[in-house]
Structures are given as C-alpha cells and as structure tokens.
C-alpha atoms as one frame of an Amber mdcrd trajectory, in Angstrom:
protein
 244.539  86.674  96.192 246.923  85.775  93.169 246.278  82.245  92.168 248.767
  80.091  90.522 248.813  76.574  88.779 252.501  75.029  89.835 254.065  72.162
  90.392 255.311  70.425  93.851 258.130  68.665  93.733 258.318  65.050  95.428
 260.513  61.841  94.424 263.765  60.829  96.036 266.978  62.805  95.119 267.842
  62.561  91.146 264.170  61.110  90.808 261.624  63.892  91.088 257.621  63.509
  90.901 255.456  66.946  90.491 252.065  67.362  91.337 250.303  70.065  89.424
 248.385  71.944  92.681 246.449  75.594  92.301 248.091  77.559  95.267 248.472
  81.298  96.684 251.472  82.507  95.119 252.693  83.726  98.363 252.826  80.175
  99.652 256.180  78.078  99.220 256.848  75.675  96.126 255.917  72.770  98.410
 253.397  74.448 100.780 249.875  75.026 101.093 248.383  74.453  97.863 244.009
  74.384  97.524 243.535  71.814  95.139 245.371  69.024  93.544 244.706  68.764
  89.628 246.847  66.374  88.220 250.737  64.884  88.023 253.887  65.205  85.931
 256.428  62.057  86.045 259.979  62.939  83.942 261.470  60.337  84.949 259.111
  57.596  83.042 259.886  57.114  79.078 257.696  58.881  77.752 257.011  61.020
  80.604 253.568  60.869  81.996 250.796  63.739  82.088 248.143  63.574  83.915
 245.397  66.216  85.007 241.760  66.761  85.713 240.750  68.304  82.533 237.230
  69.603  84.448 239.599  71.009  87.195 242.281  72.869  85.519 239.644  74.426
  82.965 237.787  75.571  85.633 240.852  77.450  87.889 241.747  78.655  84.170
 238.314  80.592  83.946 238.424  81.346  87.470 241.877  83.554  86.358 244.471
  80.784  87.779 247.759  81.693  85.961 249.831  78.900  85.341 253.492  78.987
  85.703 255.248  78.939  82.513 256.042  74.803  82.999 252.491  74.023  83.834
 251.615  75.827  80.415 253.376  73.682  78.569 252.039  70.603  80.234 249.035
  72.037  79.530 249.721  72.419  75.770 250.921  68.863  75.190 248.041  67.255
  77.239 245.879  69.557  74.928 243.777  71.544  77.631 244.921  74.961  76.560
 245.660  76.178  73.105
C-alpha cells in the first residue's frame, strides 16, 4: 500500500482550511485518510502550521511520501531538512 502525507481541503468557498492526513493514495483528496497529523490555515496572516512533530516523523520513517505541498510545510515548520 502506497502511503501519502496530503492535505484535505475544508473552509467555505474562497476560504480554504487543510488538514495534513497520511492516506492510501488510491483514496480521494477528501476521503479516507488513517491519521490526522496536523493543519495548514492560508488564509490567517501569517499563515498557520501546525503538525505533530512525533507523528509525521514517524509516517516519514515508516516510508510516507509527502506530496510536494506537504514538503514544504514540512520545511518551514522545520521537521524535514
């Protein structure tokens, strides 16, 4: 099973709110997801990051691949290098 660190989109229209899940990547963008491991807010000034550093380390070692997003969320909340 291919694992993948994503986001979900939720918010109102022109207002969106991600949560950063680990999911199948055969599931849809707002399906099934396993775990929850932190949020993304754009729409804030400065935008807010938030994750379970214990989590997404761990789904990292596990071989989660995050999206190309999620890495940089990653970057600038300084989990991965």
């Amino acid at each position: 099973m291919a694992v993948k660190m994503r986001l979900k989109r939720l918010g109102q229209k022109k207002a969106p709110f991600y949560r950063v899940v680990v999911a199948d990547a055969r599931s849809p963008r707002d399906g099934r997801f396993i775990e929850e491991i932190g949020y993304y807010d754009p729409t804030k000034e400065p935008s807010v990051i938030k994750f379970d550093e214990e989590a997404a380390k761990k789904w990292i070692a596990n071989g989660a691949q995050p999206t190309d997003r999620v890495a940089v969320l990653l970057k600038t909340a300084g989990i991965l290098k």
